[in-house]
KOLTIVEX-160182 format. One record per atom (N, C-alpha, C, O): atom name; x, y, z. Coordinates in nm, 3 decimals, always signed. Each point is the difference from the previous one (the first is absolute). Last residue first. Layout:
% residues N
{site = CA&u = X&v = Y&w = Z} .
...
This chain:
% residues 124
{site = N&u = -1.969&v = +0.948&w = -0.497} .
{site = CA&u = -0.172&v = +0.040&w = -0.070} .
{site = C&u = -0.013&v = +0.125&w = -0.104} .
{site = O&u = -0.110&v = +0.030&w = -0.048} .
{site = N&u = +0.580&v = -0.400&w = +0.248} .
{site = CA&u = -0.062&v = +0.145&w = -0.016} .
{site = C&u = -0.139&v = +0.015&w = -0.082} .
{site = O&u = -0.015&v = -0.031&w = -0.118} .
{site = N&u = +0.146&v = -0.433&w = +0.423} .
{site = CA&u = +0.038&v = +0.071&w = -0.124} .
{site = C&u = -0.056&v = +0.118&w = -0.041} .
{site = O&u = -0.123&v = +0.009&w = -0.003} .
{site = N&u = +0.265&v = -0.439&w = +0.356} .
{site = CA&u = -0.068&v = +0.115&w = +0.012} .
{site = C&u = +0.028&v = +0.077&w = -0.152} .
{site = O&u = +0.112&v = -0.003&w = -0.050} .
{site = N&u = -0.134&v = -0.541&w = +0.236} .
{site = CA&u = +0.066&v = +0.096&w = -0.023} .
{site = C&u = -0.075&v = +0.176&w = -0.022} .
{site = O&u = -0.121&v = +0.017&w = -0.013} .
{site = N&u = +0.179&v = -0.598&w = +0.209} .
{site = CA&u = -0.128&v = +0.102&w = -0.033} .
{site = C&u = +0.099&v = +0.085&w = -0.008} .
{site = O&u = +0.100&v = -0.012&w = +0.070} .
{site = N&u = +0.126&v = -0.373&w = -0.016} .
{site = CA&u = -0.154&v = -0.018&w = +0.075} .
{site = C&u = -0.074&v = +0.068&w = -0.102} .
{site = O&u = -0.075&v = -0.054&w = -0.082} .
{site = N&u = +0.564&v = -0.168&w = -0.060} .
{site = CA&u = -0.105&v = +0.112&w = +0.032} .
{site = C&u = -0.155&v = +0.011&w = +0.038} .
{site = O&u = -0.096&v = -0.038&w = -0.067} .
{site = N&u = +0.596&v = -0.271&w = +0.115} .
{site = CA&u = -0.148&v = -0.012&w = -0.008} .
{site = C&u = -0.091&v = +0.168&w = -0.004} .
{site = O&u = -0.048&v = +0.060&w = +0.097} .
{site = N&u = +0.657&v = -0.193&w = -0.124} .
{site = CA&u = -0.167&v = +0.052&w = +0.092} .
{site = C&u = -0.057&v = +0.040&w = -0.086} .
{site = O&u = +0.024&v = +0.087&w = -0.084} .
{site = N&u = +0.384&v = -0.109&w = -0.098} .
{site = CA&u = -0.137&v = -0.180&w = +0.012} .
{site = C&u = -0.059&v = +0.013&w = +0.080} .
{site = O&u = -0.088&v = -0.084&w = +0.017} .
{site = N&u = +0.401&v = +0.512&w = -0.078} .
{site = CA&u = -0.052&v = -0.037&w = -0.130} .
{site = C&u = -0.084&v = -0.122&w = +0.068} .
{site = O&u = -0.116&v = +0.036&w = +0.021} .
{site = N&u = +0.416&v = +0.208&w = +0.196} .
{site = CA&u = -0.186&v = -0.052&w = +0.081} .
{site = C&u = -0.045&v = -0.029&w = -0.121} .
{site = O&u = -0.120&v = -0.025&w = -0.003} .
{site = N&u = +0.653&v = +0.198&w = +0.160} .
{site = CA&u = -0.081&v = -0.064&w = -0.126} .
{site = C&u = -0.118&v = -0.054&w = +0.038} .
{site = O&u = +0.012&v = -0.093&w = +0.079} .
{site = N&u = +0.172&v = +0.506&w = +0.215} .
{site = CA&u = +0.063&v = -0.116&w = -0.028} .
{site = C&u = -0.147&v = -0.044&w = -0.137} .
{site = O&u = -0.108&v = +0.048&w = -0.034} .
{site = N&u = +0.079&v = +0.365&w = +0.178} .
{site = CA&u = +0.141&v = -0.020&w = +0.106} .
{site = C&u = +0.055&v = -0.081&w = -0.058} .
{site = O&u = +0.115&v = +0.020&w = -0.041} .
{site = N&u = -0.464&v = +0.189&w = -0.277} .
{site = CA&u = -0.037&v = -0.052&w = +0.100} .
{site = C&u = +0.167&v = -0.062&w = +0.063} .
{site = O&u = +0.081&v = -0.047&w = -0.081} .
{site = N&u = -0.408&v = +0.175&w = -0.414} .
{site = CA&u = +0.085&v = +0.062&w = +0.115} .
{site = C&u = +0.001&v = -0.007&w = +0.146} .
{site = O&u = -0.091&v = +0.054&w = +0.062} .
{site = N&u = -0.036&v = -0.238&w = -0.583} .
{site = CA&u = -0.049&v = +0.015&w = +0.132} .
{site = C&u = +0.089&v = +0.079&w = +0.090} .
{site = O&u = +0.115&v = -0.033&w = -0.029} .
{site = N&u = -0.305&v = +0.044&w = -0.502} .
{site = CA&u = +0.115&v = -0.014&w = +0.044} .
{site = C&u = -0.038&v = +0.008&w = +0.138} .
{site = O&u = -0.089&v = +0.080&w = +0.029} .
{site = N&u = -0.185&v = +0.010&w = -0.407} .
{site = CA&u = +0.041&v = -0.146&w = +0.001} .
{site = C&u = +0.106&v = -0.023&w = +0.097} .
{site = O&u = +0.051&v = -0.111&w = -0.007} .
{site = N&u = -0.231&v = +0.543&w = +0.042} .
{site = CA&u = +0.006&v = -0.036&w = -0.165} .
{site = C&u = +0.056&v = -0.132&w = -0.024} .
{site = O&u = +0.086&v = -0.006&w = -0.088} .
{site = N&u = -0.139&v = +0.084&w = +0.583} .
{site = CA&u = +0.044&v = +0.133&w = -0.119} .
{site = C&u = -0.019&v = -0.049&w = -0.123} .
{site = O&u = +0.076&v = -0.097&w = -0.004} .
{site = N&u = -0.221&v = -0.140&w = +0.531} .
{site = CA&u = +0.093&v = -0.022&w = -0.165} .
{site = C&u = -0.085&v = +0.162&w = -0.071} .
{site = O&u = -0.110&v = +0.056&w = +0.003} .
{site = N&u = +0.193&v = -0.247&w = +0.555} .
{site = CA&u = -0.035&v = +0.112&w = -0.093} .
{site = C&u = +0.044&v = -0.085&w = -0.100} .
{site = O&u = +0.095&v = -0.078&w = +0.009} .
{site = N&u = -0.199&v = -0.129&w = +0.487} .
{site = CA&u = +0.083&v = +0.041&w = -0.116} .
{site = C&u = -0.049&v = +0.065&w = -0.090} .
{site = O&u = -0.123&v = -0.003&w = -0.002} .
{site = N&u = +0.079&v = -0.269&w = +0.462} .
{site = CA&u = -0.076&v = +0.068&w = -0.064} .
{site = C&u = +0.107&v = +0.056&w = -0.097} .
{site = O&u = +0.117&v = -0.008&w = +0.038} .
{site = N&u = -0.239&v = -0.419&w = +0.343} .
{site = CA&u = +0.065&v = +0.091&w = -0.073} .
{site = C&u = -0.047&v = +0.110&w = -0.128} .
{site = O&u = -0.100&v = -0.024&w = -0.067} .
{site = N&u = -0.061&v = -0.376&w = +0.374} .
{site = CA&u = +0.106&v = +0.072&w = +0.094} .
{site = C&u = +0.103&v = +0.103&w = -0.080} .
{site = O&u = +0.109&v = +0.044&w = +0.040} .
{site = N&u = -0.388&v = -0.351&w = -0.388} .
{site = CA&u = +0.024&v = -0.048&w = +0.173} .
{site = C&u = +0.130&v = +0.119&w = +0.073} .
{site = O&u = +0.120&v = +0.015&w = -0.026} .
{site = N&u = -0.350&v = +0.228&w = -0.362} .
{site = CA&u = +0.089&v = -0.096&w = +0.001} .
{site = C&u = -0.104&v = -0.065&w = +0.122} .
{site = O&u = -0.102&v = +0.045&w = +0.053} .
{site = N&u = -0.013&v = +0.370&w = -0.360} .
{site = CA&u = +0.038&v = -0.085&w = +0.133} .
{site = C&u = -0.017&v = -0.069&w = -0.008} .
{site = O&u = -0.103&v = -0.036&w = -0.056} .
{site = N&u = +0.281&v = +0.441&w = -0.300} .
{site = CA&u = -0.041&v = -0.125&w = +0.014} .
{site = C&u = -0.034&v = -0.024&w = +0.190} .
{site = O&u = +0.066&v = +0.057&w = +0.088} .
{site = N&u = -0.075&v = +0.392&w = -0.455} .
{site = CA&u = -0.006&v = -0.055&w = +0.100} .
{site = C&u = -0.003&v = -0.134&w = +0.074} .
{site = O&u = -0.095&v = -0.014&w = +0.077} .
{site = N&u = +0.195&v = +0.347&w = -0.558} .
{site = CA&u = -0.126&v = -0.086&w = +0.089} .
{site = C&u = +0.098&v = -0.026&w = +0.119} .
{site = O&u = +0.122&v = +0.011&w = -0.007} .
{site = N&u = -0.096&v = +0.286&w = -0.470} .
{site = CA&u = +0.009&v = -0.028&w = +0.137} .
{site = C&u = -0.110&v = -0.079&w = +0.060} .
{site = O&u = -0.123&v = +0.001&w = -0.008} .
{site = N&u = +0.266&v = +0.071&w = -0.545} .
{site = CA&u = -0.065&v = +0.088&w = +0.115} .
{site = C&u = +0.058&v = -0.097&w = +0.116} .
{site = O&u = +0.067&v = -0.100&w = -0.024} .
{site = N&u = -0.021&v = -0.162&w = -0.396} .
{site = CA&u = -0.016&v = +0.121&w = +0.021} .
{site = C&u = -0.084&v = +0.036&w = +0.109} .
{site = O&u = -0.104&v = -0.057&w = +0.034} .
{site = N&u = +0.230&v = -0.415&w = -0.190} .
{site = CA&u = +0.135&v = +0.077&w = -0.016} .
{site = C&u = -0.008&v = +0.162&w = +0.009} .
{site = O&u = +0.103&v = +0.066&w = -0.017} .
{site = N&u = -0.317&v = -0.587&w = +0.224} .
{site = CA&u = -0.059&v = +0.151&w = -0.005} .
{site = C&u = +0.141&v = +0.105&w = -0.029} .
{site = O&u = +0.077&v = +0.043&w = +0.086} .
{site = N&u = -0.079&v = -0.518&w = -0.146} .
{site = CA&u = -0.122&v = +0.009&w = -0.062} .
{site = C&u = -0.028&v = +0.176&w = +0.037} .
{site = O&u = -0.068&v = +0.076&w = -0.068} .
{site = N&u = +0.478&v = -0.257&w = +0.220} .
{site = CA&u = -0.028&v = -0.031&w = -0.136} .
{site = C&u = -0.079&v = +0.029&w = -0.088} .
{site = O&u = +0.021&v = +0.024&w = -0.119} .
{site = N&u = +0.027&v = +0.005&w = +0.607} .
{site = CA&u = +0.091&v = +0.121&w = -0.077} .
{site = C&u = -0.032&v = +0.010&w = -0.173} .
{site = O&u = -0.017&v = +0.094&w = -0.078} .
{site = N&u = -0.197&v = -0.450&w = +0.339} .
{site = CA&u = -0.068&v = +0.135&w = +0.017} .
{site = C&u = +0.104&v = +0.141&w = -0.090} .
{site = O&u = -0.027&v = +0.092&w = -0.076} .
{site = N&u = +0.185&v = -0.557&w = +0.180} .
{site = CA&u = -0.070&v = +0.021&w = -0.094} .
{site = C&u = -0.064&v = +0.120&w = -0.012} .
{site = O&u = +0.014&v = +0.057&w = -0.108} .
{site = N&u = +0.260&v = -0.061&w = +0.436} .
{site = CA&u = +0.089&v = -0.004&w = -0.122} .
{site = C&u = -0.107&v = -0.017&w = -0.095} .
{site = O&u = -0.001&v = +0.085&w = -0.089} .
{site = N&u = -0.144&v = -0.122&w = +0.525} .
{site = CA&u = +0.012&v = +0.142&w = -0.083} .
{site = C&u = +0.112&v = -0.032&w = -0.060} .
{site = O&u = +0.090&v = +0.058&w = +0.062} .
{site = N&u = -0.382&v = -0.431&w = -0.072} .
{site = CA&u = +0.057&v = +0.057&w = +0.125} .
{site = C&u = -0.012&v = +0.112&w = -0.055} .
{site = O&u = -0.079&v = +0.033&w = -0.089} .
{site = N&u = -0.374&v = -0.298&w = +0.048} .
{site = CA&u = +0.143&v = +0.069&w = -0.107} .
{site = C&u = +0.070&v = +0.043&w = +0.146} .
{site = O&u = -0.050&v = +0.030&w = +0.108} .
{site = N&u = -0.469&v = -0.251&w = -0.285} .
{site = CA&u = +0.121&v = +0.025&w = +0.079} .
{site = C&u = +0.158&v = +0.037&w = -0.052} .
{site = O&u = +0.061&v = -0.015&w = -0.106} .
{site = N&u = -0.552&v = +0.224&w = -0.067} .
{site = CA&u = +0.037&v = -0.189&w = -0.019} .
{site = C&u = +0.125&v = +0.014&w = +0.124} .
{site = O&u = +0.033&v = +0.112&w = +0.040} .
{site = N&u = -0.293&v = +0.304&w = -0.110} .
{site = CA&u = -0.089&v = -0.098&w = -0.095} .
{site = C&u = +0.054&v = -0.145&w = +0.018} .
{site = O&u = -0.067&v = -0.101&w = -0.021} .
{site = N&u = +0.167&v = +0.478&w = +0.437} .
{site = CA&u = +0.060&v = -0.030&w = -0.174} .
{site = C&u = -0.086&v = -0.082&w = -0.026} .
{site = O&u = -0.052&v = -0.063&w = +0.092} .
{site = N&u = -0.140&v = +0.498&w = +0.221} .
{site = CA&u = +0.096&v = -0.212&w = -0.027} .
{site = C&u = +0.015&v = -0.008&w = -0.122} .
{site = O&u = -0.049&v = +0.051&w = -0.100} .
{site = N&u = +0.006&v = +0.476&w = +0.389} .
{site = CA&u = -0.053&v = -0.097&w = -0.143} .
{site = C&u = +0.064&v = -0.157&w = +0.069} .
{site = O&u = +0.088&v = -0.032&w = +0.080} .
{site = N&u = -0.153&v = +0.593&w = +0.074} .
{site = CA&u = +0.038&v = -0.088&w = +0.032} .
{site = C&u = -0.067&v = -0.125&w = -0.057} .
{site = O&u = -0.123&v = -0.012&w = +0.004} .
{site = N&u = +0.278&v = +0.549&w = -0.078} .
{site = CA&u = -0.125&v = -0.125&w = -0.007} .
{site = C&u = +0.071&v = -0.068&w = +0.003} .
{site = O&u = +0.111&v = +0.004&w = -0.053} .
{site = N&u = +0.065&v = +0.494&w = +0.116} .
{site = CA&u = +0.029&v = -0.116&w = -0.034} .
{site = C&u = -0.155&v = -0.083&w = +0.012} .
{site = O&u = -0.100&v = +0.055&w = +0.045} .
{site = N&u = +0.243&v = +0.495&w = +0.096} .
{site = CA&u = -0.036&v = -0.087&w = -0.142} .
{site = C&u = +0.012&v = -0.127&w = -0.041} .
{site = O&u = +0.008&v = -0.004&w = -0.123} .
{site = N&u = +0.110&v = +0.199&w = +0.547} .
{site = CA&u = +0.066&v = +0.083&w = -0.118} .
{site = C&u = -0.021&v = -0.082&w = -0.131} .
{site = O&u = +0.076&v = -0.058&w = -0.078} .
{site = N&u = -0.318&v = -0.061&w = +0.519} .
{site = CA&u = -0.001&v = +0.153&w = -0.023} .
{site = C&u = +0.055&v = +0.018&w = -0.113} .
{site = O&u = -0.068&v = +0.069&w = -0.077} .
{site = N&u = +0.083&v = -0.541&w = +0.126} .
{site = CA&u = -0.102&v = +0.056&w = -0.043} .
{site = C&u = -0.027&v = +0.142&w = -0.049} .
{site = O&u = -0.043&v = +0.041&w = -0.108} .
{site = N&u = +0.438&v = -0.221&w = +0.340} .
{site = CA&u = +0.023&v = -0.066&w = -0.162} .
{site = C&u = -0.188&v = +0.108&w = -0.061} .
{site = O&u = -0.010&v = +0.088&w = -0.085} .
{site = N&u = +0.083&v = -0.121&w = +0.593} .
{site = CA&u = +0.099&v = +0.124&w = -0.089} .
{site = C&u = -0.025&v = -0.013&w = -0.114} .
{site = O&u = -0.045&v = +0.101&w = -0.055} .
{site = N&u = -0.208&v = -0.454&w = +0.236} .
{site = CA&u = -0.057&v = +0.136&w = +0.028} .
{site = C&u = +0.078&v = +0.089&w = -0.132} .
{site = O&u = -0.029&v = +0.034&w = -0.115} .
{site = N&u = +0.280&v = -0.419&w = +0.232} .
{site = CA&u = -0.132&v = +0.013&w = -0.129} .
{site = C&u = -0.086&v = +0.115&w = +0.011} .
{site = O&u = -0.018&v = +0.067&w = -0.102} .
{site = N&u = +0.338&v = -0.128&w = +0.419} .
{site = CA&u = +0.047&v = +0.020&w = -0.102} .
{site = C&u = -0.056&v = -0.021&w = -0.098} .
{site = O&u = +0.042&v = +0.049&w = -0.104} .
{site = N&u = -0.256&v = -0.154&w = +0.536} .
{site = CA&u = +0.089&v = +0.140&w = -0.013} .
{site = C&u = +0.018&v = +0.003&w = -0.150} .
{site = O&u = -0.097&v = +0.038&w = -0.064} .
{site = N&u = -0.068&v = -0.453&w = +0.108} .
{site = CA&u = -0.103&v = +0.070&w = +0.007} .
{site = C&u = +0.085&v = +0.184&w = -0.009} .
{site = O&u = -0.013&v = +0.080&w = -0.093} .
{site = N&u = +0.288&v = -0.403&w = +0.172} .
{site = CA&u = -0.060&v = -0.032&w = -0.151} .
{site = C&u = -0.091&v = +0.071&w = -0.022} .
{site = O&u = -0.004&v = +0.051&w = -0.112} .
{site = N&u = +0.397&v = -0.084&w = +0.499} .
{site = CA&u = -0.214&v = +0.015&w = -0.047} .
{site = C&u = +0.035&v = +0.023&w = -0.120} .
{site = O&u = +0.096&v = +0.067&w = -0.039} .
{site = N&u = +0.302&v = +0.001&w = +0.290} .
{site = CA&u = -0.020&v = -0.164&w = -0.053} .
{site = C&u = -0.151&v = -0.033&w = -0.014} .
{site = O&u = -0.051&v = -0.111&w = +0.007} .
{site = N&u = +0.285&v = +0.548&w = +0.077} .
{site = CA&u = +0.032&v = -0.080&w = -0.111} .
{site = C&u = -0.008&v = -0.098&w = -0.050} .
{site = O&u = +0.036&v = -0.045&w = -0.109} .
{site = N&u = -0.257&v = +0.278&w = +0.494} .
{site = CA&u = +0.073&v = +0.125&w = -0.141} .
{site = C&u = +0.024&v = -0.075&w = -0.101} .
{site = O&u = -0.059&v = +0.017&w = -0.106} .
{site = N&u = -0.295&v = -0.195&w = +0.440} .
{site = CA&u = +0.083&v = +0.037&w = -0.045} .
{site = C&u = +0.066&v = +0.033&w = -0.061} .
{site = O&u = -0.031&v = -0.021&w = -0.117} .
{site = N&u = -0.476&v = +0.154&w = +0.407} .
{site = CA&u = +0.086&v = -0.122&w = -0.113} .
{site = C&u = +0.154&v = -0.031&w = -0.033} .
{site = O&u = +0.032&v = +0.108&w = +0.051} .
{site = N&u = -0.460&v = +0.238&w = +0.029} .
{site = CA&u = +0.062&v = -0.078&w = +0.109} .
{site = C&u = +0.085&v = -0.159&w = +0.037} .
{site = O&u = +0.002&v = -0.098&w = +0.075} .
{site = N&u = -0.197&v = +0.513&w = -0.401} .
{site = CA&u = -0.037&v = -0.131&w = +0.042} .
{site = C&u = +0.041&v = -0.111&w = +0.102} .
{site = O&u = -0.022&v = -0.120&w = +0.018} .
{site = N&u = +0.187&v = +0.590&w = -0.095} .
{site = CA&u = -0.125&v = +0.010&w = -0.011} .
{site = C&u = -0.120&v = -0.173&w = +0.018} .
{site = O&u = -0.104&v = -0.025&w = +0.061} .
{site = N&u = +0.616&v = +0.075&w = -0.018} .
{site = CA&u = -0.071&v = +0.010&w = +0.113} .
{site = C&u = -0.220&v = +0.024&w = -0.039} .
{site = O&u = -0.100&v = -0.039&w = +0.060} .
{site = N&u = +0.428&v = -0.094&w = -0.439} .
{site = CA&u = -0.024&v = -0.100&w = +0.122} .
{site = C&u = -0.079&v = +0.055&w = +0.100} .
{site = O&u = -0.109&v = -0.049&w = +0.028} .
{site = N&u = +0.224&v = +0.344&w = -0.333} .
{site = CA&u = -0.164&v = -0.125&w = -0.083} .
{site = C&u = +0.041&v = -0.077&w = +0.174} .
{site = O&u = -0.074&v = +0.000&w = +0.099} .
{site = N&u = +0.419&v = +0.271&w = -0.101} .
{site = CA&u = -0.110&v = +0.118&w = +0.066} .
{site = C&u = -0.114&v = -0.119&w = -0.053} .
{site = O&u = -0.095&v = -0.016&w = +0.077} .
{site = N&u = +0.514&v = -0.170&w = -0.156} .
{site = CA&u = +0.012&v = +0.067&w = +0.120} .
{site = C&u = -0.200&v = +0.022&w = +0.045} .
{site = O&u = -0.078&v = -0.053&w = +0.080} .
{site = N&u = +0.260&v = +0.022&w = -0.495} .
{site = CA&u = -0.020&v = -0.108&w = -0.001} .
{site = C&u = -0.037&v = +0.001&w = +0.149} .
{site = O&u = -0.107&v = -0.055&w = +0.023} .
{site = N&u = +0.316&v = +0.434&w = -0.174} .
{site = CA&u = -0.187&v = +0.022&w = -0.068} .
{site = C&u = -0.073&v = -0.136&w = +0.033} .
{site = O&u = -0.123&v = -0.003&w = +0.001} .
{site = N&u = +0.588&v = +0.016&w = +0.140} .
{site = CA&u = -0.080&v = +0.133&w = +0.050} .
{site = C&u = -0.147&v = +0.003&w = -0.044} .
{site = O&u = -0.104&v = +0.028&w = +0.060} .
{site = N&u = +0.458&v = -0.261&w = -0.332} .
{site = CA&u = -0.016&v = -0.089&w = +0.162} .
{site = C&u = -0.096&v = +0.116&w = +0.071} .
{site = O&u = -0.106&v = -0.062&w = +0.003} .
{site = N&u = +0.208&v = +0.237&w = -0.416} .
{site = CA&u = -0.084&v = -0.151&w = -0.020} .
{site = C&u = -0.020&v = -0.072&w = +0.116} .
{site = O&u = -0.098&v = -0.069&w = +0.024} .
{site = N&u = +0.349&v = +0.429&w = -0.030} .
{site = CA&u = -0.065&v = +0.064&w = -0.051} .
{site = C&u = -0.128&v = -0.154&w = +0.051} .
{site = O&u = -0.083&v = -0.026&w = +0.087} .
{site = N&u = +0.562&v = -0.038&w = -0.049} .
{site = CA&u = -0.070&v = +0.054&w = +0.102} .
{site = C&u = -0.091&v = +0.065&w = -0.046} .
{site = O&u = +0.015&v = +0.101&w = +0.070} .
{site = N&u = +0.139&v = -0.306&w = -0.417} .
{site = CA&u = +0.003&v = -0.116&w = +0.088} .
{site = C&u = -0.068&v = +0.069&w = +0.133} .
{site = O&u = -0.103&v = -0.049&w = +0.046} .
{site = N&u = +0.029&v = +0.332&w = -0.524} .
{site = CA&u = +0.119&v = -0.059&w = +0.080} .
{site = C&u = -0.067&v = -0.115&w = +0.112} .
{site = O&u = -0.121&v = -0.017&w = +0.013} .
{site = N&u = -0.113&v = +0.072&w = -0.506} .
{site = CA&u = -0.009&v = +0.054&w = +0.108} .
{site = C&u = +0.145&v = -0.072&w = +0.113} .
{site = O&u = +0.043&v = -0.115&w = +0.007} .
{site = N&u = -0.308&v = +0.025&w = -0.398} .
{site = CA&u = +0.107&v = +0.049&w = -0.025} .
{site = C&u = +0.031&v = +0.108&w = +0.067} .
{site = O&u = +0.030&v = +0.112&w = -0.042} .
{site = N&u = -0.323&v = -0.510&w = -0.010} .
{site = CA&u = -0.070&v = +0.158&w = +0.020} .
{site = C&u = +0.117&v = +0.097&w = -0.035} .
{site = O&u = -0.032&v = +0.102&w = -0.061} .
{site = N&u = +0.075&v = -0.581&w = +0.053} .
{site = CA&u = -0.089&v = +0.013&w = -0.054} .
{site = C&u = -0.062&v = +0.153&w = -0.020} .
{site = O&u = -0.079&v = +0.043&w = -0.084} .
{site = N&u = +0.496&v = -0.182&w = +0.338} .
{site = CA&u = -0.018&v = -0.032&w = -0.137} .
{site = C&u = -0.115&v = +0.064&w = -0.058} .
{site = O&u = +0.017&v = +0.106&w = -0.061} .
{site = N&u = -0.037&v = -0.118&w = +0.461} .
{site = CA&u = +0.098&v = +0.094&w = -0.015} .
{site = C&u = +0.028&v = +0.024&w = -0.133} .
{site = O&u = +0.002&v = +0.109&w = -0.057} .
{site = N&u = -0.291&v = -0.493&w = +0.296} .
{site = CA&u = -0.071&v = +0.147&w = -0.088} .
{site = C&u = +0.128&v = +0.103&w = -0.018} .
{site = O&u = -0.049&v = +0.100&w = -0.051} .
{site = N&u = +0.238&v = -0.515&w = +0.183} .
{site = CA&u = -0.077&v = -0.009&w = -0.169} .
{site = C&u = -0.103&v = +0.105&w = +0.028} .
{site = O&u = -0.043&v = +0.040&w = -0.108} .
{site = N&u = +0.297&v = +0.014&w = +0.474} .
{site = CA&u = +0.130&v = -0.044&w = -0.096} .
{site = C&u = -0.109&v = +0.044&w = -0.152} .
{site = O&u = -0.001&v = +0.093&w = -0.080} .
{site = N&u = -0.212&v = -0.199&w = +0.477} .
{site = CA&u = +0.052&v = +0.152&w = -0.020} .
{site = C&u = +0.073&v = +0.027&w = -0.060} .
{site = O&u = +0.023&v = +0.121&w = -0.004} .
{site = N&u = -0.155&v = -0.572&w = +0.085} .
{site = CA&u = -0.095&v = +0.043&w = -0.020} .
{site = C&u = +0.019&v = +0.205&w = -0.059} .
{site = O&u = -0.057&v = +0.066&w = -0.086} .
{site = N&u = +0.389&v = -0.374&w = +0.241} .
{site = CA&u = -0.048&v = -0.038&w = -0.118} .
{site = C&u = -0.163&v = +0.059&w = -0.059} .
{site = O&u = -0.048&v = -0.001&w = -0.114} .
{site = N&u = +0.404&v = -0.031&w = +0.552} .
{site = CA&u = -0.094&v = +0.136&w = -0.023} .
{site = C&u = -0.021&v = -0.048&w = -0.164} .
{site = O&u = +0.035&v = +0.100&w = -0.062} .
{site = N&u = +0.197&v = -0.381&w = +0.350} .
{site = CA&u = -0.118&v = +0.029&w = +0.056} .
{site = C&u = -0.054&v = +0.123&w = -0.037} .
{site = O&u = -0.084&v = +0.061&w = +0.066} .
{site = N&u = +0.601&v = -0.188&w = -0.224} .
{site = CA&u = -0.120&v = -0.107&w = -0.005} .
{site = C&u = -0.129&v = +0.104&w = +0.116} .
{site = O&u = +0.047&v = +0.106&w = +0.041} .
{site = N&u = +0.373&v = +0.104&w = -0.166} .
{site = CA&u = -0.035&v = -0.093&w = -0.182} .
{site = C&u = -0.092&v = -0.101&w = +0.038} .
{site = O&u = -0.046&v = -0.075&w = -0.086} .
{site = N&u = +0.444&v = +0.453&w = +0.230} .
{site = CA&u = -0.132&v = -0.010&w = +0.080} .
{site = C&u = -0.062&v = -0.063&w = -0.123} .
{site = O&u = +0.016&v = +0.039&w = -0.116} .
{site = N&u = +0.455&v = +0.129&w = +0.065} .
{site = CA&u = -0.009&v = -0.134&w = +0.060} .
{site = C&u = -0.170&v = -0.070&w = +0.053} .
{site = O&u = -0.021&v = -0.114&w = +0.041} .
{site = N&u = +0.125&v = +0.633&w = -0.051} .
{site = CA&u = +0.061&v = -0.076&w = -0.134} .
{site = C&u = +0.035&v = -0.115&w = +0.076} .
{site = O&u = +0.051&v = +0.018&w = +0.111} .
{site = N&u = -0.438&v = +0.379&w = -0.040} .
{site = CA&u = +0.086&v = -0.063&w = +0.059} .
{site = C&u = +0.092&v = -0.136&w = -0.071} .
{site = O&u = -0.066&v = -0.091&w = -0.051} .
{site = N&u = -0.300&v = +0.321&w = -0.088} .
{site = CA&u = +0.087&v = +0.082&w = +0.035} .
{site = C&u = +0.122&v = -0.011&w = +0.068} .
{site = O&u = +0.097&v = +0.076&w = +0.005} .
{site = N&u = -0.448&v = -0.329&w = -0.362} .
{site = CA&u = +0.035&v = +0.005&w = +0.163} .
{site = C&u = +0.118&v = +0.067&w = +0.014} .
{site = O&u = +0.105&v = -0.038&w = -0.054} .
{site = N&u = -0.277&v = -0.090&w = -0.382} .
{site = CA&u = -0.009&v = +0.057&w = +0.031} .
{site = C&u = +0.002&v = +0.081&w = +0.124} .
{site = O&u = -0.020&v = +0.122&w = +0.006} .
{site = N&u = +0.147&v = -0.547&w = -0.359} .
{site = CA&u = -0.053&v = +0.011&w = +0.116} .
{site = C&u = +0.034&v = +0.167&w = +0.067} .
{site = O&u = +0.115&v = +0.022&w = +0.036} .
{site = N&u = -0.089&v = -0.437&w = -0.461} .
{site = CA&u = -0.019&v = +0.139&w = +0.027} .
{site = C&u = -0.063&v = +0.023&w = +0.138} .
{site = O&u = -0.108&v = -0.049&w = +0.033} .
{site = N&u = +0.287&v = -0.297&w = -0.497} .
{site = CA&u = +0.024&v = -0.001&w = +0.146} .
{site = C&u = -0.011&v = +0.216&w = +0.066} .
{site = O&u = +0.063&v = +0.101&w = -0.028} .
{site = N&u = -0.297&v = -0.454&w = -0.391} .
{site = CA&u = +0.114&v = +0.140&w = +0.029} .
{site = C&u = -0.013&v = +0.025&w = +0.110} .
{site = O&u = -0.103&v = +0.044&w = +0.049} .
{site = N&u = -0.067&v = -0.476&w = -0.389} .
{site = CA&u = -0.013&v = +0.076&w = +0.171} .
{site = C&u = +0.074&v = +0.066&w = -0.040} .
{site = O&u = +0.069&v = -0.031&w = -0.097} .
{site = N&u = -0.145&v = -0.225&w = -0.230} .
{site = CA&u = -0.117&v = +0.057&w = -0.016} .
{site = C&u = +0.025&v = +0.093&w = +0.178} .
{site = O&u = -0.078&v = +0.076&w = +0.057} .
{site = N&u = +0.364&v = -0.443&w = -0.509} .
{site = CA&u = +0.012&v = +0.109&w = +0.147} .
{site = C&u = -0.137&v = +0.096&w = -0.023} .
{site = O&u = -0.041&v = +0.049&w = -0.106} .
{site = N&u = +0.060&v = -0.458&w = -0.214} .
{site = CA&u = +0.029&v = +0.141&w = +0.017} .
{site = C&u = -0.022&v = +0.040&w = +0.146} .
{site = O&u = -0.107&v = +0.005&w = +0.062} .
C-alpha cells in the first residue's frame, strides 16, 4: 500500500529541495510556508544557528507548538513507521531529512518512504 502523498507547500512552484525542514512543520502546524520560514527565521537568530538545516532550530519550533521528541522502540524506515503509527501527527528525522506523517500517511516532494528514521516528534 502506497503510504507517500506528494506535497509541497513552497510558494514558489518548481521549489522542492533545501527547505524540508519548513515544508514538514507546515504540515505539522498547519501553518503557511512564509509563516513557518519567518518563525524558523527568528529560533535561529535567537540561537544563533540555522533556519533550516539545525535540527536544534526546528525542534525548538516542533517544541513551542506542543510536540515531544521520542525514539522508536526497534528500527524502522518511514514506510514502516507509517504502518505502525496510523493516528495523529508526527514529525520524522531522517539522515539529512525531515518529514511529516498524518494518520499513517507521509507527505513529502519525493518518495523517502526507506529512509531510516532517527527520532521523531509527537504531539504531548
Amino acid at each position: 500500500m502506497k503510504r507517500w502523498i506528494e506535497y509541497n507547500p513552497n510558494p514558489i512552484p518548481g521549489n522542492r529541495v533545501g527547505d524540508c525542514a519548513i515544508r514538514a512543520c507546515c504540515k505539522a502546524t498547519g501553518r503557511t510556508w512564509d509563516i513557518v520560514f519567518w518563525d524558523l527565521c527568528d529560533i535561529a537568530f535567537e540561537m544563533a544557528d540555522g533556519c533550516n538545516s539545525s535540527n536544534a532550530v526546528w525542534g525548538e519550533y516542533l517544541k513551542r507548538n506542543g510536540y515531544r521528541r521520542c525514539e522508536p522502540d526497534f528500527p524502522m524506515d518511514v514506510y514502516k513507521f507509517c504502518c505502525n503509527f496510523l493516528h495523529d501527527t508526527y514529525v520524522l528525522g531522517l539522515d539529512r531529512h525531515v518529514v511529516t506523517v498524518v494518520d499513517g500517511y507521509f507527505y513529502d516532494t519525493w518518495d523517502s518512504s526507506g529512509k531510516s528514521v532517527i527520532y521523531f516528534w509527537e504531539r504531548g
